[in-house]
C-alpha positions as a Python dict, from the first residue, in 0.01 Angstrom:
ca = {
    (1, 'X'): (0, 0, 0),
    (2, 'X'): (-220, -281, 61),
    (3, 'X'): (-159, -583, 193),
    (4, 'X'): (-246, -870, 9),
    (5, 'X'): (-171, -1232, 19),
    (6, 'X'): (35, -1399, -254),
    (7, 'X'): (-69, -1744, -307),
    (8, 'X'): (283, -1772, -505),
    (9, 'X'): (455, -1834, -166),
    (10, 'X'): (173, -2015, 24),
    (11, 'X'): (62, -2382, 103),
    (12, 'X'): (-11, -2539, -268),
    (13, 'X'): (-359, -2565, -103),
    (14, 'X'): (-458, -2275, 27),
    (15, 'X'): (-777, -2186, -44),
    (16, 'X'): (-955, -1836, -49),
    (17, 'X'): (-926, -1686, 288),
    (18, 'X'): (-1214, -1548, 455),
    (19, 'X'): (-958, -1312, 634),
    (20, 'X'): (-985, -943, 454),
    (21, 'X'): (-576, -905, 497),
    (22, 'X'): (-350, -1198, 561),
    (23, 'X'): (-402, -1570, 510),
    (24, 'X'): (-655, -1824, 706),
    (25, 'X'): (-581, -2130, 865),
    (26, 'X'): (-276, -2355, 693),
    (27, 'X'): (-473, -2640, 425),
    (28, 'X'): (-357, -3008, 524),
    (29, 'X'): (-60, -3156, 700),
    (30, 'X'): (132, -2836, 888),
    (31, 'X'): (482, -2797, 865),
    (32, 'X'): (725, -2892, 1096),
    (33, 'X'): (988, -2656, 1063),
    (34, 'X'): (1030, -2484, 1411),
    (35, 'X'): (947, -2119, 1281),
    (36, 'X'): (597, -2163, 1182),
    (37, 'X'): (384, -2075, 1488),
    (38, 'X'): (123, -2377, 1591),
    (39, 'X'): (-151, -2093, 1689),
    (40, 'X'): (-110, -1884, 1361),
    (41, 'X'): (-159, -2175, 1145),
    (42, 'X'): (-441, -2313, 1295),
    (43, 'X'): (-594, -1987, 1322),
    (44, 'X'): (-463, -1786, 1010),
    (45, 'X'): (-225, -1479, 993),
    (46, 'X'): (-374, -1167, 918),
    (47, 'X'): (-58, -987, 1032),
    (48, 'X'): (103, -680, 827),
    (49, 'X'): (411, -899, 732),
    (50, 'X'): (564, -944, 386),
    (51, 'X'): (415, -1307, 269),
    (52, 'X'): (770, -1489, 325),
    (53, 'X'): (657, -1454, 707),
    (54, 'X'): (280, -1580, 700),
    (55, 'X'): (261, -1792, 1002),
    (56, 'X'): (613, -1745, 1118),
    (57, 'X'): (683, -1703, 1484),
    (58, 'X'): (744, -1330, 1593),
    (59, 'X'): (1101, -1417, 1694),
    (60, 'X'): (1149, -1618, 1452),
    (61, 'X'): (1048, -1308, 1201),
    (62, 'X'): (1288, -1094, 1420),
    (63, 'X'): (1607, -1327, 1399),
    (64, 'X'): (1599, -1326, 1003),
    (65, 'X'): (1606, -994, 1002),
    (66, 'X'): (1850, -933, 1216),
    (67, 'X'): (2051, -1156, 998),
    (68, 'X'): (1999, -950, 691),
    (69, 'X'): (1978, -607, 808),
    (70, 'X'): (2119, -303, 594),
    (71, 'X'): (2464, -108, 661),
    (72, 'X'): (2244, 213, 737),
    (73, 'X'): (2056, 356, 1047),
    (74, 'X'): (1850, 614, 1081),
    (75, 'X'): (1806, 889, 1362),
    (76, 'X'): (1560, 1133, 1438),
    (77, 'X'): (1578, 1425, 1695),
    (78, 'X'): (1228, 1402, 1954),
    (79, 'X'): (1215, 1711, 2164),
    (80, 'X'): (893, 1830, 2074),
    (81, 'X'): (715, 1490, 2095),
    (82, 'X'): (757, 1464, 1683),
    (83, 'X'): (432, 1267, 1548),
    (84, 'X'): (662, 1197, 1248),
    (85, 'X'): (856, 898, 1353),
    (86, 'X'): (619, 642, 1361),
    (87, 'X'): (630, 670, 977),
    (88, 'X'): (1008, 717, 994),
    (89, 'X'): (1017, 365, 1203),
    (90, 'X'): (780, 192, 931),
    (91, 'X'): (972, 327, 660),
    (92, 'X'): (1295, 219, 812),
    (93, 'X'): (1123, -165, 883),
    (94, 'X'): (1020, -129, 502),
    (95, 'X'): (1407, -62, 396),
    (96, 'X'): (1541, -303, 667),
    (97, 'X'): (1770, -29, 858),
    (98, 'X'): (1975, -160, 1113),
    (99, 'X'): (1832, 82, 1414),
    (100, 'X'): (1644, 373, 1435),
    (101, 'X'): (1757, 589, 1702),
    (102, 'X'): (1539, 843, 1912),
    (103, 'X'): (1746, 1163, 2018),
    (104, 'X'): (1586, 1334, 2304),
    (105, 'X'): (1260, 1237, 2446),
    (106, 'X'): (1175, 867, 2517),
    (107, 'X'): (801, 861, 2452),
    (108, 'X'): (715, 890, 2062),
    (109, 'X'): (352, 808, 1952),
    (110, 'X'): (380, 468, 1788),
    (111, 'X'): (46, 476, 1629),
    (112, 'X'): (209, 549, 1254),
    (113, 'X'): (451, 285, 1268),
    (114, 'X'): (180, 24, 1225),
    (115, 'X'): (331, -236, 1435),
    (116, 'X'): (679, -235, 1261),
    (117, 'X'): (837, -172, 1564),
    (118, 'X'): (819, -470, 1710),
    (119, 'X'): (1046, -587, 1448),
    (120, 'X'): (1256, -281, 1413),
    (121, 'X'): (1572, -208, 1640),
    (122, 'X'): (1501, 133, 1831),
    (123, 'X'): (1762, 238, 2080),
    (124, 'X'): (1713, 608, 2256),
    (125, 'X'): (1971, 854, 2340),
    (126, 'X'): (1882, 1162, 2580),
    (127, 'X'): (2072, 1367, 2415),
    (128, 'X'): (2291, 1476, 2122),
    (129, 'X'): (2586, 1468, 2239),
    (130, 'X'): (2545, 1079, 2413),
    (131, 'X'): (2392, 990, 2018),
    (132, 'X'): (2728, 1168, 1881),
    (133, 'X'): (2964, 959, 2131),
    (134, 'X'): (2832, 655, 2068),
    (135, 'X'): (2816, 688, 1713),
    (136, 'X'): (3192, 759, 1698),
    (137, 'X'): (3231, 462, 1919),
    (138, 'X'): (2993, 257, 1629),
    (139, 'X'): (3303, 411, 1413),
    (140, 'X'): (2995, 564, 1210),
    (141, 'X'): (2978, 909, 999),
    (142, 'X'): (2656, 1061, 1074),
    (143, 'X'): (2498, 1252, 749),
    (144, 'X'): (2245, 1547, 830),
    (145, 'X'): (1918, 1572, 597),
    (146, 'X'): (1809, 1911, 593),
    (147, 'X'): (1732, 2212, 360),
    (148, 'X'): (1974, 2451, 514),
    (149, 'X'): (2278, 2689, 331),
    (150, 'X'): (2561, 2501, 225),
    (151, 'X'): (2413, 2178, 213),
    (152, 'X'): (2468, 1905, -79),
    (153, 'X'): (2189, 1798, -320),
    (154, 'X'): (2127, 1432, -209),
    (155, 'X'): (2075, 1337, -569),
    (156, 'X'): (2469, 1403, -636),
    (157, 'X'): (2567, 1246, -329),
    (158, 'X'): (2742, 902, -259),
    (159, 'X'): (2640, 758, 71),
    (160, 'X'): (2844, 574, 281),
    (161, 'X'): (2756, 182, 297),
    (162, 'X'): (2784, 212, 715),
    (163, 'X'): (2626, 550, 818),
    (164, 'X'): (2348, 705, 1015),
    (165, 'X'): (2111, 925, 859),
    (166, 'X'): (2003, 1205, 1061),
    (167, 'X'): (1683, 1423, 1087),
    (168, 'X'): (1541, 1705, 1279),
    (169, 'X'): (1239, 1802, 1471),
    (170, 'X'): (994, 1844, 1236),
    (171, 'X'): (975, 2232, 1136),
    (172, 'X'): (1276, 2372, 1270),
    (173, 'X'): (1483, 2064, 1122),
    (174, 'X'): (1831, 1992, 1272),
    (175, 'X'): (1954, 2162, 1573),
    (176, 'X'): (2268, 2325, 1572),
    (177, 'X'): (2380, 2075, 1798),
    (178, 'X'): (2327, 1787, 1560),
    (179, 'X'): (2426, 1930, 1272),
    (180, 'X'): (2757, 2029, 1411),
    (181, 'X'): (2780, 1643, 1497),
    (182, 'X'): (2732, 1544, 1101),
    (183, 'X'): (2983, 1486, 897),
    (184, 'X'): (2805, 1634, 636),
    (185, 'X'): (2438, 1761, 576),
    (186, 'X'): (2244, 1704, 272),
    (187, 'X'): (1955, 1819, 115),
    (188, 'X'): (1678, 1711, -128),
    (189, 'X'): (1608, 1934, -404),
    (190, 'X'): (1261, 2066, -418),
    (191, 'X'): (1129, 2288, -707),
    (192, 'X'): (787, 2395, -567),
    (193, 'X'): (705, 2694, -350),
    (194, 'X'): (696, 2536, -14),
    (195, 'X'): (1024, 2598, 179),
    (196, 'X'): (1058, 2233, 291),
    (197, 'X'): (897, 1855, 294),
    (198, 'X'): (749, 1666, 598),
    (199, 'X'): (1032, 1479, 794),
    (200, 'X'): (896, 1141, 715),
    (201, 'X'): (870, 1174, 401),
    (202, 'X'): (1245, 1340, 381),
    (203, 'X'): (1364, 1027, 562),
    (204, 'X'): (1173, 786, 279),
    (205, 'X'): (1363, 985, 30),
    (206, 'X'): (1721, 974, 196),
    (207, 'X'): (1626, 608, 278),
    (208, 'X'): (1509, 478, -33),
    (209, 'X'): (1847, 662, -182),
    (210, 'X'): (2099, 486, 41),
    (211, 'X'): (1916, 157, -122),
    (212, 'X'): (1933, 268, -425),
    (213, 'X'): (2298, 311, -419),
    (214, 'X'): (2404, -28, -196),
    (215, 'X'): (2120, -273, -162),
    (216, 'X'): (2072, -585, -326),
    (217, 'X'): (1787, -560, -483),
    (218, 'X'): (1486, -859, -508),
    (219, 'X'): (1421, -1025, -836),
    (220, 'X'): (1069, -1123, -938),
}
């Protein structure tokens, strides 16, 4: 989706900007109000934040989130160096989860989160069984997302409000490890001949269905 400025929630005179995404420099007197960054408004702010933010300070950005974030997190199993969870990290920025969690591996290529995570909590866990322990210590159900036997449509289930939703390597999907940590696994129905979806888009879906069922939504 493109990002596009909306002069709704901008400086009464702000003009065109010459900036191709974003906002250029603030019109007139500046604010003072302590989150607006001095360099951004002088400047212009053609970062990829939702327009509420234009010229806010990056912690300033980070502490109203934090303030607001969702009951949900989101994990995603990294032993094969999965490409996928840049998008999984945007999408969860995009759906304000509370934390994304990387099982296995450290390293993930950041490329497809498009900056989101430096506004996204990420926490890593070397393995599945230190994610598992401290998810029961976060008193937290974790709920598998895969395409596997004995699995329950996501579109008939009722997520928790406080939960983690969990996903596999991309390809193999869960590993028996994991999915013996989940409370329950679920699956999205598909009705074409391909035997399963990309991961990141499998984690929109589950995503966008946890706010479905619990989020407050925005109002025009």
């Amino acid at each position: 989706m493109t990002n596009r400025a909306d002069t709704r929630n901008a400086s009464p005179a702000a003009g065109p900007s010459p900036l191709t995404v974003g906002v250029g420099p603030w019109p007139g007197r500046r604010p003072e109000d302590e989150r607006y960054d001095d360099e951004l408004l002088a400047n212009g702010d053609a970062r990829n934040v939702a327009d509420r933010y234009r010229y806010w300070r990056h912690d300033a950005i980070v502490a109203d989130l934090d303030a607001r974030r969702h009951g949900f997190h989101v994990a995603i199993e990294n032993w094969q160096h999965d490409l996928n969870i840049g998008s999984i990290v945007r999408t969860a920025n995009a759906f304000l989860a509370d934390t994304v969690h990387v099982v296995g591996r450290r390293r993930w290529n950041r490329r497809g989160a498009m900056v989101t995570d430096r506004y996204q909590r990420i926490e890593h866990h070397p393995s599945v069984e230190a994610f598992a322990d401290w998810a029961a210590g976060a008193d937290l159900p974790l709920i598998g997302v895969d395409n596997v036997v004995g699995s329950t449509p996501l579109e008939v289930a009722e997520l928790p409000r406080e939960c983690a939703l969990v996903f596999g390597q991309e390809g193999p999907g869960l590993s028996d490890e994991m999915a013996a940590s989940c409370q329950q696994t679920l699956a999205i129905s598909q009705f074409g001949s391909t035997r399963s979806i990309n991961v990141a888009a499998a984690a929109a879906i589950a995503m966008h269905t946890w706010i479905r069922q619990h989020a407050a939504l925005l109002t025009a």
